[in-house]
N, C-alpha and C positions, 0 to 999 in steps of 0.2 A: 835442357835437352838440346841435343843437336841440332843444327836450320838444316845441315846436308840434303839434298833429296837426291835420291838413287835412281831416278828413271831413267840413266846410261845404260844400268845395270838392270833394271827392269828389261828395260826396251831388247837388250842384248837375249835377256833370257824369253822373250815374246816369240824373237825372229827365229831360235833354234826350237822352241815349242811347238811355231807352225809347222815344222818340218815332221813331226812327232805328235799327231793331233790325238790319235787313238790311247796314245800312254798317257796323254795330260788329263783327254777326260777320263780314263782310268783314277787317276790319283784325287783327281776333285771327287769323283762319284764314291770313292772311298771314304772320305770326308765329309760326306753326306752324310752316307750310311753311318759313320761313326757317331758323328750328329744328334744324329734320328734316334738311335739307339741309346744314346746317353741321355735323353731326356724323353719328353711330350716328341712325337712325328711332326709339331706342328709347329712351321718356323712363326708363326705369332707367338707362342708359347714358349721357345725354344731357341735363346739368340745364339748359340752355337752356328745349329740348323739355318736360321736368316743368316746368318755369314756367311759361311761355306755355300749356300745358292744363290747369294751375290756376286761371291770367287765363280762361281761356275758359270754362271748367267755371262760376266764378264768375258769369259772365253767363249762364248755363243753355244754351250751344251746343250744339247736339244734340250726342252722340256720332258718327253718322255724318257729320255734319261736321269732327269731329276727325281722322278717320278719313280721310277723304277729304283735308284736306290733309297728310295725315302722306303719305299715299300719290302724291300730287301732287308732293314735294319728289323720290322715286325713280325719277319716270318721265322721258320725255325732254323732254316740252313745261314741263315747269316754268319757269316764269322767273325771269329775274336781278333782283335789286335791289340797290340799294348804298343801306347805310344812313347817312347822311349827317342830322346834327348842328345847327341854325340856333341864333343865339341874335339877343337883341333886348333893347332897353328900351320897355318899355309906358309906358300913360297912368300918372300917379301917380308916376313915379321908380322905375318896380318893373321888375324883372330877369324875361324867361324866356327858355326853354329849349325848342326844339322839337325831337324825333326823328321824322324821317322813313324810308319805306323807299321805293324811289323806280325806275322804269324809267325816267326821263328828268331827268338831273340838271337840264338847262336849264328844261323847264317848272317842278316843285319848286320853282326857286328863284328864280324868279319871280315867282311864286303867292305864296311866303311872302312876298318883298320889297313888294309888293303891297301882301296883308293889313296889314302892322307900318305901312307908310304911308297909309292909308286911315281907319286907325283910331289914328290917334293916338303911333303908338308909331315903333322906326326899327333898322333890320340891324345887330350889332355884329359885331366880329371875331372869327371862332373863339375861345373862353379867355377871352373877355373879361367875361363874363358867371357862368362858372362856379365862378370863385374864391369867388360868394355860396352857393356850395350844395354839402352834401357828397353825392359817389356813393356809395350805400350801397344793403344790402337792407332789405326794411323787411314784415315778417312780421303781419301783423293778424290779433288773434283780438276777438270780442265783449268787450266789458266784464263780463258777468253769467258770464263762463269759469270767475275766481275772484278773489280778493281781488290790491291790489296787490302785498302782501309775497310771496303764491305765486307769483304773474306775477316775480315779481322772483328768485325761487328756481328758478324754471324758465330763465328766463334766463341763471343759472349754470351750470345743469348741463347746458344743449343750447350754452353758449360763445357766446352773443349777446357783444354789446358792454353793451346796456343794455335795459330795457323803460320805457318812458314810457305813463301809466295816463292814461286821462281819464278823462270822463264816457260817451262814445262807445266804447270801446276800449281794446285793452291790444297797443301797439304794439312790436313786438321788433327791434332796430339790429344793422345786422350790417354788415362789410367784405363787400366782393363775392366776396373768395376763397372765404370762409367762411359763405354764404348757403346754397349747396343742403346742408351739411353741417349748419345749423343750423336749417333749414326742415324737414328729414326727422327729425330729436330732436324737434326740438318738435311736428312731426305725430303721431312714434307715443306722444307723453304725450297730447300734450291734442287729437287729433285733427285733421279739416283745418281747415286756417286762413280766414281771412275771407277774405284777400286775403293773396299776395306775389309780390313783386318789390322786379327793382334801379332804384330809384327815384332822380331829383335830389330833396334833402329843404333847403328851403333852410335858410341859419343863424339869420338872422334875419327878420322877417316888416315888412313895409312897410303902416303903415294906409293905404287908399287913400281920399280922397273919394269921397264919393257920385256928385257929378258926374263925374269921374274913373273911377271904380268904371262907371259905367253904359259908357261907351268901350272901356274895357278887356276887360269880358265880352264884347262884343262882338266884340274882336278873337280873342280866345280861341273864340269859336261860330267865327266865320270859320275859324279854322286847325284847331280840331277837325273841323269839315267838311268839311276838304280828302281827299281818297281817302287820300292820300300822307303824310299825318299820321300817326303810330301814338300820340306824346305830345305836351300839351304842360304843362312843370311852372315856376311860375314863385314868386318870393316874398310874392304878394299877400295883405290877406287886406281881407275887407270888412266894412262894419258890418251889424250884425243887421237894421236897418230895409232897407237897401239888397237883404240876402237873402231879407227876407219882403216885400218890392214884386218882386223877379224871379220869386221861387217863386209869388205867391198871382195 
């Protein structure tokens, strides 16, 4: 697996989220409800559900908002989505990955065909894109948690695959079988986690030009914007000058 960690990219898409608080927790409380409704109500029962109100928890959702979509998935007005998949090549030569949750397959995929041509980029075939990236979980605790050899010791003894340490963070790899069993070890040692979920994590990472780089974000605000978006993960990564002219 790849050591890459992505918290430029994270971080990037945190500070345009703030701006947009009302749609994020939209899309989490979607995810809930989708959740809830695909299993037991009850995230001890239902590691979907304990995901997705981790992801939420993370973004500060109220409680009564979690609450309310857990309660939403049991009732009769709830609705349907089908979670449906896109992939694409962006500006740069770089690969993404969109996950959508969706009441109308025909507008989604539309919208997304749209965005990938408007900005630069173009619709590939289902698989055709994800051979660049493995599906995994992927566990975030703070870097100041504890050193990398601990990080690396806990990751043995909660059955990660691997931890990969930056300067950011101390990231823990795990197959998808074996994620809520290893998200729940490594919670009750070193309590809750920054962030997790089942992530596309690519293999390798594509430098983008600047000029390229400026397109690409672009198309990525676009399709992060969209209602019907819930991800989008792709193998880019850009230069330091190009992140501190978006951020400053």
């Amino acid at each position: 697996m790849a050591g890459h960690s992505q918290f430029k990219n994270i971080m990037f898409r945190k500070g345009k989220q703030d701006k947009e608080r009302s749609k994020l927790f939209a899309k989490l409380s979607r995810e809930i409800t989708v959740a809830a409704k695909s299993g037991l109500p009850d995230p001890a029962h239902n590691p979907r559900l304990r995901t997705a109100i981790i992801a939420a928890k993370q973004e500060s959702v109220p409680k009564d908002n979690i609450a309310r979509a857990i309660a939403k998935a049991t009732g009769g007005d709830a609705e349907n989505y089908d979670e449906i998949r896109y992939e694409g090549r962006g500006p740069g030569g770089t690969a993404l990955i969109v996950e959508t949750m969706t009441d109308n397959r025909n507008r989604t995929s539309a919208d997304v065909r749209a965005a990938f041509s408007k900005h630069g980029g173009a619709m590939a075939e289902t698989g055709s894109m994800t051979f660049l990236f493995d599906h995994v979980g992927v566990i975030a605790y703070p870097a100041d948690k504890g050193s990398e050899d601990a990080m690396l010791e806990c990751a043995l003894d909660a059955g990660a695959d691997e931890c990969v340490s930056s300067a950011e963070a101390h990231e823990f790899l795990t197959s998808i079988e074996s994620f809520a069993g290893v998200r729940d070890a490594l919670e009750a040692k070193l309590g809750a986690p920054q962030s997790a979920a089942i992530t596309w994590r690519p293999q390798n990472m594509v430098q983008v030009p600047d000029e390229a780089g400026e397109t690409l974000m672009k198309l990525i605000e676009v399709l992060d914007d969209h209602d019907d978006v819930q991800n989008v993960y792709g193998n880019y990564e850009f230069s330091d000058a190009l992140m501190a002219k978006l951020s400053g």
